[in-house]
C-alpha atoms as an extended CHARMM CRD file, in Angstrom:
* protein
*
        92  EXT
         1         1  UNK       CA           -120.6340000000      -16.2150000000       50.6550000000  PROA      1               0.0000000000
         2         2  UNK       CA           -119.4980000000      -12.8170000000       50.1520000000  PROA      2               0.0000000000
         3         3  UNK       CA           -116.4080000000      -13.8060000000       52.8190000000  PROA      3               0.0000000000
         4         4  UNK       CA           -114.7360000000      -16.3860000000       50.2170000000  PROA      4               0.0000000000
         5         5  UNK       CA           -114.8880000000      -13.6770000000       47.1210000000  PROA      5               0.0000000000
         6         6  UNK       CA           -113.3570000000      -11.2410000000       48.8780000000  PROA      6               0.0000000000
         7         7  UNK       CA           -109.4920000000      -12.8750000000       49.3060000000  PROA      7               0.0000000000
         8         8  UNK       CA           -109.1230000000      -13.7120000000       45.3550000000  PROA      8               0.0000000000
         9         9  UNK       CA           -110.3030000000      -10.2410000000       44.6630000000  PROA      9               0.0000000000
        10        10  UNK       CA           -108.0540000000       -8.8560000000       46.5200000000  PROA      10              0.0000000000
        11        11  UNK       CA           -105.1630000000      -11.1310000000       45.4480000000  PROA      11              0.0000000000
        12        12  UNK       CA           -106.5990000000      -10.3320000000       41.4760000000  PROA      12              0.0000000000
        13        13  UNK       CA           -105.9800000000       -6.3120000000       42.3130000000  PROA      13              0.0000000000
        14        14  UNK       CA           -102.8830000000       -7.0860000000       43.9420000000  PROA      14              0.0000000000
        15        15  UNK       CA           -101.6980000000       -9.0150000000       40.8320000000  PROA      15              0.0000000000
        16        16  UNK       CA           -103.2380000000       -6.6890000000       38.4400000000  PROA      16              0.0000000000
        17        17  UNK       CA           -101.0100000000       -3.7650000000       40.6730000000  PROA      17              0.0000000000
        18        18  UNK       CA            -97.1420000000       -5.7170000000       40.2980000000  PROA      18              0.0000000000
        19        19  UNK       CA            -98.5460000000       -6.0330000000       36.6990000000  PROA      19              0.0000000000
        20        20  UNK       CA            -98.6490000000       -2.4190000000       36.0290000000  PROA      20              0.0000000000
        21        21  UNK       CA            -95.5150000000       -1.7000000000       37.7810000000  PROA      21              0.0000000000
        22        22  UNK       CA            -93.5130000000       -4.4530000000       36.2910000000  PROA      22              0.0000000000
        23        23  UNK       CA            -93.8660000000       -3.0720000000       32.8790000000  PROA      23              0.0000000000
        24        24  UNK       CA            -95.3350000000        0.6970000000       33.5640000000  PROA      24              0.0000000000
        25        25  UNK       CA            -93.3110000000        2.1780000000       36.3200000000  PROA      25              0.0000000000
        26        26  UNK       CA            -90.4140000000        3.1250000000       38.0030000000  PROA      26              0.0000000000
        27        27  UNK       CA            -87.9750000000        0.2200000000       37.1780000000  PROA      27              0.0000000000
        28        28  UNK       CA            -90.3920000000       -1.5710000000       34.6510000000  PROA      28              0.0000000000
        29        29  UNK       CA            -88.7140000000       -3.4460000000       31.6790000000  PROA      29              0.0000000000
        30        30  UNK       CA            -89.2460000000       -0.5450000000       29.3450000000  PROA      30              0.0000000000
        31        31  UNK       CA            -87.2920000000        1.4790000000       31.3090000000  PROA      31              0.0000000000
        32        32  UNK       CA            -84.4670000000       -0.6070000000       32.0350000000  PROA      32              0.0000000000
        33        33  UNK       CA            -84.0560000000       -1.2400000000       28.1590000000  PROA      33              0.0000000000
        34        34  UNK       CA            -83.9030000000        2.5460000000       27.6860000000  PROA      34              0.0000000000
        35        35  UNK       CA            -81.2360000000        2.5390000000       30.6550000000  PROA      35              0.0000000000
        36        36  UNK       CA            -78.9410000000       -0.4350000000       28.8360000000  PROA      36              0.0000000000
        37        37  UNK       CA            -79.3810000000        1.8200000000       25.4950000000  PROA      37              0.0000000000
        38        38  UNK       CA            -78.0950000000        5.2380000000       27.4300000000  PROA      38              0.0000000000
        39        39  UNK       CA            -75.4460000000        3.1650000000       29.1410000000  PROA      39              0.0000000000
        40        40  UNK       CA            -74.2200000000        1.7780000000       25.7690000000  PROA      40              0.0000000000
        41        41  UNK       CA            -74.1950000000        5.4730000000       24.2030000000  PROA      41              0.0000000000
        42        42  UNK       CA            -72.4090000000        6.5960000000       27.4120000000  PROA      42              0.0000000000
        43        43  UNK       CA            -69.6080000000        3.8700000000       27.2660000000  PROA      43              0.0000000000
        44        44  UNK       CA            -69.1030000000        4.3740000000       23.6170000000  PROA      44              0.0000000000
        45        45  UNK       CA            -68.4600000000        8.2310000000       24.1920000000  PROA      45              0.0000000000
        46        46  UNK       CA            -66.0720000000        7.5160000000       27.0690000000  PROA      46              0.0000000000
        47        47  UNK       CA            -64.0920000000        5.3030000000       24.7570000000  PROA      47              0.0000000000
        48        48  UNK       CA            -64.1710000000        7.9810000000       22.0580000000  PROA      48              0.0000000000
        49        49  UNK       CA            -63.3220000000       10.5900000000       24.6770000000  PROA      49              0.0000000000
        50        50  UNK       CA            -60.3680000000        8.8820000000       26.0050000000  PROA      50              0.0000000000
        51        51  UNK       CA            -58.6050000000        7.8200000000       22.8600000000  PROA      51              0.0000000000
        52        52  UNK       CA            -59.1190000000       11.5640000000       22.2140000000  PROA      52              0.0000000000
        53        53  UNK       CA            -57.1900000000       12.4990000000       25.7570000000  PROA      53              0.0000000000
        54        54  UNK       CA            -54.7880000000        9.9640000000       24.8380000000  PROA      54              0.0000000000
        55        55  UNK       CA            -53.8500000000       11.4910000000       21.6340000000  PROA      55              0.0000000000
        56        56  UNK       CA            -53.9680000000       14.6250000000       23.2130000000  PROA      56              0.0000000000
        57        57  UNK       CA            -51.3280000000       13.5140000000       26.0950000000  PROA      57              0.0000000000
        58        58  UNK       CA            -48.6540000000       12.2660000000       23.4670000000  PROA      58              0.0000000000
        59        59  UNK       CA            -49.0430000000       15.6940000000       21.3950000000  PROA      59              0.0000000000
        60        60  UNK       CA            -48.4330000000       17.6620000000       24.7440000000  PROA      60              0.0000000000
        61        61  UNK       CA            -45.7180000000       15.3110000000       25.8450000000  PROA      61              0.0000000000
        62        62  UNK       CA            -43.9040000000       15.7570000000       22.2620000000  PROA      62              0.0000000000
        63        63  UNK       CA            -44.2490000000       19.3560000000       22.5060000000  PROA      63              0.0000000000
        64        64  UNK       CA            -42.6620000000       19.3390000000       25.5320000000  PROA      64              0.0000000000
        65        65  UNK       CA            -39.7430000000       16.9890000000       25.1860000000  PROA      65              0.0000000000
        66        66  UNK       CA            -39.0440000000       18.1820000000       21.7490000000  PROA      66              0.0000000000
        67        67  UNK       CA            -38.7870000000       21.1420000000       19.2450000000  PROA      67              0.0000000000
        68        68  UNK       CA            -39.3010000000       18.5350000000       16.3220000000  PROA      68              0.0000000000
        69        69  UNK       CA            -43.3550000000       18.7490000000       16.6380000000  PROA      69              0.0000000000
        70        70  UNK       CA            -42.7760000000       22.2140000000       17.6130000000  PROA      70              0.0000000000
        71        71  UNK       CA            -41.0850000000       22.7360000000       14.1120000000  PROA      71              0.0000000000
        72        72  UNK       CA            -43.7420000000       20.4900000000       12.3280000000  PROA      72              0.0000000000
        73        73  UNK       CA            -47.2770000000       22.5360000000       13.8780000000  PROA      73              0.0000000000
        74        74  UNK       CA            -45.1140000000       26.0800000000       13.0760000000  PROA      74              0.0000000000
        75        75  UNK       CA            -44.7430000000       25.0840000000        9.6760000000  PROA      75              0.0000000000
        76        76  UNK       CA            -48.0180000000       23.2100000000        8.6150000000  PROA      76              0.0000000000
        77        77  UNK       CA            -49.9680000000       25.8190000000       10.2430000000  PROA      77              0.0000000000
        78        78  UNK       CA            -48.3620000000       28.6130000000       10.4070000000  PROA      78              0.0000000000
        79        79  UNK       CA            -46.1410000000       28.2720000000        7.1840000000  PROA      79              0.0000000000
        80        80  UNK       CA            -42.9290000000       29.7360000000        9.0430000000  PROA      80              0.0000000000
        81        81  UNK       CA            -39.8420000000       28.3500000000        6.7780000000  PROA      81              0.0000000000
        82        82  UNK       CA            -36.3550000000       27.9860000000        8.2380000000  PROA      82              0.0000000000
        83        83  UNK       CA            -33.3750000000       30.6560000000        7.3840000000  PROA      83              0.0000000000
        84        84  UNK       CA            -32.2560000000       30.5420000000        3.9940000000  PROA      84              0.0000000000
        85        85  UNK       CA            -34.7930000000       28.1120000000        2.5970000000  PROA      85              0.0000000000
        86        86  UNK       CA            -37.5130000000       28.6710000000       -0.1270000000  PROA      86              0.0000000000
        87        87  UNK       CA            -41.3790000000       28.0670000000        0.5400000000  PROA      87              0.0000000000
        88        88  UNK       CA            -43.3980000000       27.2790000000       -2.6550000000  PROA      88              0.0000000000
        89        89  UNK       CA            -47.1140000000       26.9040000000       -2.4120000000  PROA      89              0.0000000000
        90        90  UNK       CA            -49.0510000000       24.7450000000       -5.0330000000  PROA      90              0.0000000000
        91        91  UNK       CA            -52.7700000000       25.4020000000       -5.4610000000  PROA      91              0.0000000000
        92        92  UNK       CA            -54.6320000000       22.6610000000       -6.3610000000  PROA      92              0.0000000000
């Protein structure tokens, strides 16, 4: 008698074991939602990031080809004004 309740115990422990793992541990579901969230986060940033390198590359590749941009960042920041011309700053 004691024979025939030993196999569904087992196979109830065994159960009751996947159980635990499938939504407790390494891998579970919780975890892979929390994965899919940082992934998310981490794609978003790399977007961000490489519009930001993008903008970047055109501003270095227009200070190099030309002296217009050079011209424009001298004079918005560091007010430099051009030979015989008359710089007047309004306060707001």
């Amino acid at each position: 008698m004691r024979a025939r309740l030993v196999p569904p115990i087992v196979l109830l422990l065994l159960l009751a074991i996947l159980q635990w793992q499938l939504w407790n541990g390494r891998g579970s579901v919780r975890d892979v939602a929390q994965l899919r969230t940082k992934l998310a986060d981490q794609k978003e940033a790399n977007a961000k990031a490489a519009l930001n390198n993008e903008r970047l590359s055109s501003e270095v590749n227009d200070l190099k080809d030309g002296l217009e941009m050079v011209e424009e960042r001298a004079r918005a920041e560091l007010g430099m004004v051009k030979p015989n011309e008359v710089f007047v700053q309004i306060a707001h």
